[in-house]
N, C-alpha and C positions, 0 to 999 in steps of 0.2 A: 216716448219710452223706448221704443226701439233703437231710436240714434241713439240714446244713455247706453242700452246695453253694447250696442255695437261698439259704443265705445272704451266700454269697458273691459271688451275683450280683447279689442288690437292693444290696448296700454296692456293686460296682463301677459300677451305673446310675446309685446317686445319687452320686456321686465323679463320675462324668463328665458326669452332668448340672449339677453344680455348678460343675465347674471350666467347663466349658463358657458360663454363664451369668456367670462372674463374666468370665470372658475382654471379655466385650461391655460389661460393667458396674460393679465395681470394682479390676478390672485394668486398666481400658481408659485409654491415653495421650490426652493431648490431642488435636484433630484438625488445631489452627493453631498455628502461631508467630507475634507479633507482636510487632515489635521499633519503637519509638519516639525521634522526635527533635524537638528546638524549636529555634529557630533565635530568636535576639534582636539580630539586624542588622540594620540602616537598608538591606541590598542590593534591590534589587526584582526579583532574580531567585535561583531556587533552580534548582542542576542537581543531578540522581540518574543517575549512568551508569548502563548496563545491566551492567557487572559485579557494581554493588554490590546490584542488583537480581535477580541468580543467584547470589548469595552461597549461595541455600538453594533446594533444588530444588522445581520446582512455579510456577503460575502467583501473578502477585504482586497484590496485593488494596491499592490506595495511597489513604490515608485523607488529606485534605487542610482544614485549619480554620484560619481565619482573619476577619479580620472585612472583610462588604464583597464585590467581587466576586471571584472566583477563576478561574483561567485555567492551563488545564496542556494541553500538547500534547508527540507526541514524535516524535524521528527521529534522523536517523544520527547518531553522539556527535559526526562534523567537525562535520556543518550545525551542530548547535546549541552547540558552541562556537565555530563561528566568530560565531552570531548574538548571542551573548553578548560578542563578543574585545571589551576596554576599559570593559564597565558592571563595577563591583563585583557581584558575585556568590555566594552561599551554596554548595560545594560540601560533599554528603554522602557518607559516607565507611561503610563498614563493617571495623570490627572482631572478626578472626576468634578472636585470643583471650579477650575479653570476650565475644564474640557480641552486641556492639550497634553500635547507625550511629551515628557522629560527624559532626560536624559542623566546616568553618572555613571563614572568609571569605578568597574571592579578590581582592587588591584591585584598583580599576579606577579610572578618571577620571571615568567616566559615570555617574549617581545616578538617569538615568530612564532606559529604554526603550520602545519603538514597544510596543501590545497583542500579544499575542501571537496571540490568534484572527484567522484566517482567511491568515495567510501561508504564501506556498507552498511554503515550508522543510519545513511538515508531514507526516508519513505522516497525524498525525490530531490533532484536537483538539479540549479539552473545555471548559466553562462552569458554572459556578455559584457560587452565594451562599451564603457564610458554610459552608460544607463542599460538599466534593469528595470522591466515590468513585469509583475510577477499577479495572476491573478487569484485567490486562493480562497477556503473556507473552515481554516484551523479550527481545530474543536479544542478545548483551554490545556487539555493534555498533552497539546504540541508544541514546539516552539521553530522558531526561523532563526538562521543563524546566515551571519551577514562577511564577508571578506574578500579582500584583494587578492594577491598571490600566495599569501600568507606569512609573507615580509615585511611587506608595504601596511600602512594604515587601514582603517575601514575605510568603505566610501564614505563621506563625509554629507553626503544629501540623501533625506530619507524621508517620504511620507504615505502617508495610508489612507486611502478613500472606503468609505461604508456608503451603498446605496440609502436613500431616503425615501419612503413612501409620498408621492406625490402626487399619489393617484384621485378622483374628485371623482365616486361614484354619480354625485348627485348633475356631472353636468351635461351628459348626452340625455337623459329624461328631462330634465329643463328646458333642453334645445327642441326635441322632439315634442314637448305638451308644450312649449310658445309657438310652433311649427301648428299645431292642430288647431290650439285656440289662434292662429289668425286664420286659417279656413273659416271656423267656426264665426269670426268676426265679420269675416268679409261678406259670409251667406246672408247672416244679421243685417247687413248694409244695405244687398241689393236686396233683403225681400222689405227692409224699411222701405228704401225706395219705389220698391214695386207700390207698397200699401197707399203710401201719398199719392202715386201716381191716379192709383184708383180711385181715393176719397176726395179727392182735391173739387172745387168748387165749378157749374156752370161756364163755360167757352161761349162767345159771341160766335152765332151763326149766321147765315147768311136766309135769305128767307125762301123759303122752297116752294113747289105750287103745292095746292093743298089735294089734299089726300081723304078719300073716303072714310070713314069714322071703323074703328075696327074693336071689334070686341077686347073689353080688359082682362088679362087674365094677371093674376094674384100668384105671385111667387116667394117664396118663402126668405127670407133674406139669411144669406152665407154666417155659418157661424165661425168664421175662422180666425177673426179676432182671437175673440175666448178662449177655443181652441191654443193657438199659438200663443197667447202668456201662459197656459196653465204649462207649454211645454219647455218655457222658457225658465221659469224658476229654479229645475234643478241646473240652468247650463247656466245659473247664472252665481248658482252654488256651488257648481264646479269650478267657476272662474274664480271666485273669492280664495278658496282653495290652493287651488296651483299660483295663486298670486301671492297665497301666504307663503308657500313653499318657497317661493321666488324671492319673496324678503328674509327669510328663515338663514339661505343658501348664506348671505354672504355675510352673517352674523357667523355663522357655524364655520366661516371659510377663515375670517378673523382670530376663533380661537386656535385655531392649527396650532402646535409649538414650533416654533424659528431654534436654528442651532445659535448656541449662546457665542458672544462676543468675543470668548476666547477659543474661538475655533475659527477657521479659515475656511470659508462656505464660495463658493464655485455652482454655478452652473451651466457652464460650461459644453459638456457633455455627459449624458444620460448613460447612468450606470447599471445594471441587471435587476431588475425586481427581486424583493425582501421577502416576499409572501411564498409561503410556503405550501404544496398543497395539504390535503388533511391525510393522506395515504404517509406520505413524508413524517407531518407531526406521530400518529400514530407509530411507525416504525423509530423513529428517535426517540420517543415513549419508551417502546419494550425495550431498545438497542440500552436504555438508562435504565432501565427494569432490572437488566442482567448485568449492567455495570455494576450497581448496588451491591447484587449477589456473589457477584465474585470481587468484591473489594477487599475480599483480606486475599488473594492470590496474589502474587507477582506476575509480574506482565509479562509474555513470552516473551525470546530472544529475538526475533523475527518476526515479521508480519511474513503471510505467503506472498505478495507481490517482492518484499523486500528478497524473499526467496528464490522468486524468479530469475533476478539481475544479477545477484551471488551465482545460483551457477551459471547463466550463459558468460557471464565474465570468466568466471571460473574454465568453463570449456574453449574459452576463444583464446583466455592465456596458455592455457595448457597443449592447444594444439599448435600454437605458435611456437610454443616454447622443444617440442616433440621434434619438427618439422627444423629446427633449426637446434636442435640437440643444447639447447641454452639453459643449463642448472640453476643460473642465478635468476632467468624469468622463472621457471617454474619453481622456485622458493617462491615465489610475491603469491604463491595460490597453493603450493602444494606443503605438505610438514609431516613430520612422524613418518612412518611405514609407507605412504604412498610418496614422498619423497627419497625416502631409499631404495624402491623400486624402480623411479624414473631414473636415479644417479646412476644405478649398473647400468639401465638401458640403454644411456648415453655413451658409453664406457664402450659396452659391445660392443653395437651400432658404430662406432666410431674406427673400431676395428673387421666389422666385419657387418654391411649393411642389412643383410640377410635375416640377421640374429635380431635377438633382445625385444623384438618391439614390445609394445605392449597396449593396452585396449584403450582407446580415445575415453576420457570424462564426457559423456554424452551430455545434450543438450536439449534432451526432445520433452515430452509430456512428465511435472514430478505428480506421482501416482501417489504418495503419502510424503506428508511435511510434517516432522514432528521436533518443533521448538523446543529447549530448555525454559522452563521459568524459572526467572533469574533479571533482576535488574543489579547484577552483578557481574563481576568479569573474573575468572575464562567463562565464554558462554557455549553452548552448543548446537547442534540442529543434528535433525537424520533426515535424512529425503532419500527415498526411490523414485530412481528416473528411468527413464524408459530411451532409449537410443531411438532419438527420430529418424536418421538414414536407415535403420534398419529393423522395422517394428516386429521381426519376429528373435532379437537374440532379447537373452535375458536380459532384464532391467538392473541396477545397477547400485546399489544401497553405498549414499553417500555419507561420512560423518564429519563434520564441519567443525571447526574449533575458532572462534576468536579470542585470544589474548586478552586483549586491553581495548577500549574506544578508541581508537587511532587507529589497528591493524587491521586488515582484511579480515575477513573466514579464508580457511584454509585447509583443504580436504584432507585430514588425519588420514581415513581408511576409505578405498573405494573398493567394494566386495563386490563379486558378482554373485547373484541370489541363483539359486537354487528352481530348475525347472517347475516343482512343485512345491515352493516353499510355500508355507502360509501362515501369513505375520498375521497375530494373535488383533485382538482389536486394540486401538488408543483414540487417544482425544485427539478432537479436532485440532485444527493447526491455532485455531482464536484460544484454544486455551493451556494448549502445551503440555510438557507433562515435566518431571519434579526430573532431574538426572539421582540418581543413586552411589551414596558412599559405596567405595571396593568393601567394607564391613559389613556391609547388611546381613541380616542375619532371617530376615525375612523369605529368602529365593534359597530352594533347592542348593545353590550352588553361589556364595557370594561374590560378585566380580573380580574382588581382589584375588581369589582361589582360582579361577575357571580358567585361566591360559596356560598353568601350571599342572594342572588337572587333566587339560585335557592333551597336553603333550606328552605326558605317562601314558594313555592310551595310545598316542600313537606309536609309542615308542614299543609298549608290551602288549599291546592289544587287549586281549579279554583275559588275560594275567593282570590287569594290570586293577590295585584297587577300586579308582573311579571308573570302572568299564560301568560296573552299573548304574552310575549315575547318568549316561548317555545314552539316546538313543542312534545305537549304531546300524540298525538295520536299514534306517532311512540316510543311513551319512555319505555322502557321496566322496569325502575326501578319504578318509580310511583305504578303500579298496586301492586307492591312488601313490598313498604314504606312508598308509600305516605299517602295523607289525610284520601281517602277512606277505608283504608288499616287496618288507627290508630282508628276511628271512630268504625269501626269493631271489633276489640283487645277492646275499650272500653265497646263497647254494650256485649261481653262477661265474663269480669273479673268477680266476683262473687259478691254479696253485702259487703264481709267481707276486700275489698281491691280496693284500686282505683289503677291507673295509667294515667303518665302525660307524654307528650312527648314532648322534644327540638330539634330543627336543626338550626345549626351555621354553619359558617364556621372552619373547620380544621387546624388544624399547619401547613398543606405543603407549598409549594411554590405554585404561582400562574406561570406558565410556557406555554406561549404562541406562536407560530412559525406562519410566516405569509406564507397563500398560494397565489395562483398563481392569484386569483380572489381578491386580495385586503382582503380577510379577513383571519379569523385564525383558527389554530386548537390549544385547550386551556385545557390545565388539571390542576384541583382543586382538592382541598378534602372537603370534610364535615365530619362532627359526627351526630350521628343521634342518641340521648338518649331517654330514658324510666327510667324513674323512680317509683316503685310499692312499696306502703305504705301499713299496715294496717289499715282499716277503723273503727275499736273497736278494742275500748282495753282490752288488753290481746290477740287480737289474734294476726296472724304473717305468715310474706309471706315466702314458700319455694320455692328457686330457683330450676330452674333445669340443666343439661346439661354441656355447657359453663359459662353458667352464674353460675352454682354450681362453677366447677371446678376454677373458675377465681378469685372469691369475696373467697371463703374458706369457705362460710355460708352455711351450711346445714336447716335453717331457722333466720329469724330476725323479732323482735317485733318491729324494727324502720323503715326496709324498707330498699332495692337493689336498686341501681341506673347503670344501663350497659349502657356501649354508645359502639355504632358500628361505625367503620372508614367510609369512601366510598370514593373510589380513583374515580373520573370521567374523561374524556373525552370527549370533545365538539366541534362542529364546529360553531363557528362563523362569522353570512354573514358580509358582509361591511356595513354599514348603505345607502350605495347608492342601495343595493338589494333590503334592506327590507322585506329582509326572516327573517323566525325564526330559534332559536338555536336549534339546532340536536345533542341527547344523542347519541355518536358512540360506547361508551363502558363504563365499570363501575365494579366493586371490591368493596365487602362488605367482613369486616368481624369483629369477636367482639373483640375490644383491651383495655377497661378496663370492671369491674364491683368490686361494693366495698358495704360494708352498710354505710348507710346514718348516719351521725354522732349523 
């Protein structure tokens, strides 16, 4: 009976050490799926939503060949069909009962496209020649968007890898209990062998001389038979056990699911594990909790990462463009008001290096990011940035405008804020905030009114109607330009020359974001002119400075007219506040001067 059991344990260790090993080895499933597609259209754009891209779960592995350069980037499925809307285009398609991607052309009007690298439609994007590896994990709200130089055709070779679970919980405990039970077999063996040794029958001796007669003494005979089967039964129920486990294994290894026929299965090389931890699931949980709840919102204009590369582009074009006095680079970033402020600076500068500069678009920490919602175009953004060369000047409120899916953002107004300014609270950057018609009727003071408004103030001061809608005691521009300012500049001109002074509103946009208290933070421009005649005739004004270097007159018998920009920024309460308007920031500088005709 001990050889049986012995024997029965070395066959259930190697049973399970076997099935255990094949579990990892010629049981074992592939570890990728890779499914493939070719496209042979003249379109020069390829799009892959992100549904078709979670067709199969696990991170997606996109293989991209073609001849020449390659360009794939990717973002919200709107952005990049709208960036797409009218070029003919490759869309990829997944079928779920074949389990392959298909492919058919969208038709369009347009045969080319802008490049795709570095537009600010992006979350991200990629480059290379003649093959593209791209390894990603789109959520169905994205899409990948695929192209040559934006002339040329798509790449024409395209496939997609999803990890497989291939993992066999069950075969290192297999390995290790056929590992224990052959210990446990082999002890089984030598104490069988021991016990035969012991029980076995009388040996032929040899005859010895005889010996004195010695008292018998009675000893109890060894219970260790008994003993040892009653200990054997449970090791012998344990082995039954792990032997079923062991036959169980490669029934259970059998049912696994194989990728079906119409899919192109590899294994090749091992792809990133699918499993997720449960901290993960959880947060993807709430992260869909609160997608729910804001699904009647529109999606902001911008992610903050998205915001990140907007300005440092922004500040690396604009300094390039400063440094090398180049109007037409800094168009590709700059429009409205901070565009006619860099034109005279050029102007000056160009006559007199001295003059004109003006304060770099910083590039350091943005301290508040507040998006337009809006899956619409023109879009907007506000962001305060902070000058990383120089963390103690004032920060720098930027206002961002893109056009249409094709153009840049492009800094309408760059304000500098106000030592003590203190922007009211808004929503985070994930959620954005709503831009405001010039009509609202809501605010203290409706956008479309408030750069009109408040250049009657500057112009009459506390005569002037809207004085009382301002708060001027905290305004740092007034004392600088306003009424008292201009009164002063009057009482000194000389008898031989007057001056007269205008303030209107400016060409910028009127660009409103609502905060958190029902009203808004509002950026304007004004102009703020001077006009200086001669008072007799024959005599004659000389310019000085900027205003030399700008107008090109070294004197004029008919008189200078400069107007100076000023980009502002405002808060405006709700009208159920009843507070007054608060200056949080403001940018002067001189953008025309000419003689008077």
């Amino acid at each position: 009976m001990r050889f049986v059991l012995a024997i029965v344990l070395l066959v259930a260790a190697f049973v399970c050490i076997g099935v255990g090993v094949a579990q990892r080895t010629i049981w074992a499933l592939p570890d990728h799926v890779t499914l493939s597609a070719t496209t042979s259209s003249r379109a020069p754009v390829t799009v892959i939503e992100g549904s078709v891209l979670r067709s199969l779960p696990g991170t997606q592995t996109i293989r991209i060949s073609g001849r020449g350069d390659i360009t794939a980037a990717y973002g919200r499925t709107s952005d990049v069909l709208a960036w797409v809307e009218g070029a003919r285009y490759n869309r990829i398609g997944f079928d779920k009962q074949r389990r392959a991607l298909t492919q058919r052309v969208v038709p369009g009007d347009e045969t080319s496209v802008p490049p795709l690298s570095g537009s600010d439609l992006w979350l991200k994007d990629y480059a290379g020649q003649d093959e593209l590896s791209i390894v990603v994990n789109l959520p169905k709200e994205d899409s990948m968007i695929i192209a040559s130089d934006g002339t040329s055709p798509a790449p024409s070779g395209l496939s997609v890898t999803w990890p497989l679970d291939d993992s066999r919980p069950l075969a290192l405990p297999l390995v290790f209990a056929g590992l224990g039970l052959l210990l446990v077999g082999l002890g089984v063996l030598v104490w069988a062998l021991l016990h035969v040794r012991r029980t076995r029958g009388p040996r032929r001796r040899y005859p010895r001389a005889p010996r004195p007669p010695r008292a018998v003494r009675y000893r109890s005979r060894p219970k260790a038979v008994t003993g040892a089967r009653g200990a054997i039964r449970p090791i012998v129920a344990a082995s039954a056990v792990v032997l079923g486990l062991g036959v169980a294994a490669p029934v259970a290894a059998s049912a696994d699911p194989t990728p079906s026929a119409g899919a192109a299965v590899s294994s090749a090389a091992s792809g990133p594990s699918a499993d997720i931890p449960t901290p993960a699931k959880a947060a993807g949980a709430k992260a869909a909790e609160k997608g729910k709840k804001r699904a009647d919102q529109p999606p902001t204009a911008v992610t903050e990462s998205q915001l990140r590369k907007i300005v440092d582009r922004t500040s690396e074009t604009v300094a390039k463009a400063d440094a090398a006095r180049d109007l037409d680079l800094a168009s590709t970033r700059l429009d409205g008001p901070a565009l006619e402020f860099r034109k005279a600076s050029y102007a000056i500068r160009g006559v007199d290096g001295s003059l004109g500069a003006l304060p770099a678009i910083p590039d350091g920490r943005i301290r508040l990011a507040l998006p337009q919602q809006s899956d619409t175009w023109p879009r907007s953004v506000l962001a305060v940035v902070e000058d990383a060369k120089d963390p103690n000047a004032a920060p720098t409120a930027l206002v961002l405008i893109q056009n249409d899916p094709r153009s840049p953002y492009k800094v309408h107004y760059a304000v500098t804020l106000e030592p003590k300014a203190q922007i009211p609270d808004v929503a985070p950057a994930s959620v954005g905030a709503a831009r405001l018609p010039d009509d609202i009727k809501l605010l203290t003071v409706p956008p479309g009114d408030l750069a009109n408004d408040y250049a009657d103030v500057l112009l009459h001061g506390t005569d002037s109607q809207y004085a009382s809608l301002f708060d001027l005691d905290h305004d740092g521009l007034v004392p600088q330009i306003g009424a008292d300012k201009k009164n002063e500049r009057k009482a000194g001109m000389p008898a031989t020359a007057t001056i007269d002074f205008a303030d209107s509103k400016g060409d910028g946009q009127n660009v409103a974001f609502a905060t958190n208290d029902s009203g808004g933070l509002v950026a304007v421009s004004v102009d703020d002119s001077e006009t200086v005649k001669p008072a007799q005739a024959g005599a004659a004004v000389n310019p000085t400075n900027s205003v030399k270097a700008l107008s090109g007159k070294d004197a004029s018998t008919k008189g200078i007219t400069a107007t100076y920009g000023v980009q502002l920024l405002f808060y405006v309460p709700p009208v159920s506040d009843g507070g007054k308007v608060v200056l949080l920031g403001y940018s002067n500088a001189l953008i025309s001067a000419s003689e008077l005709p």
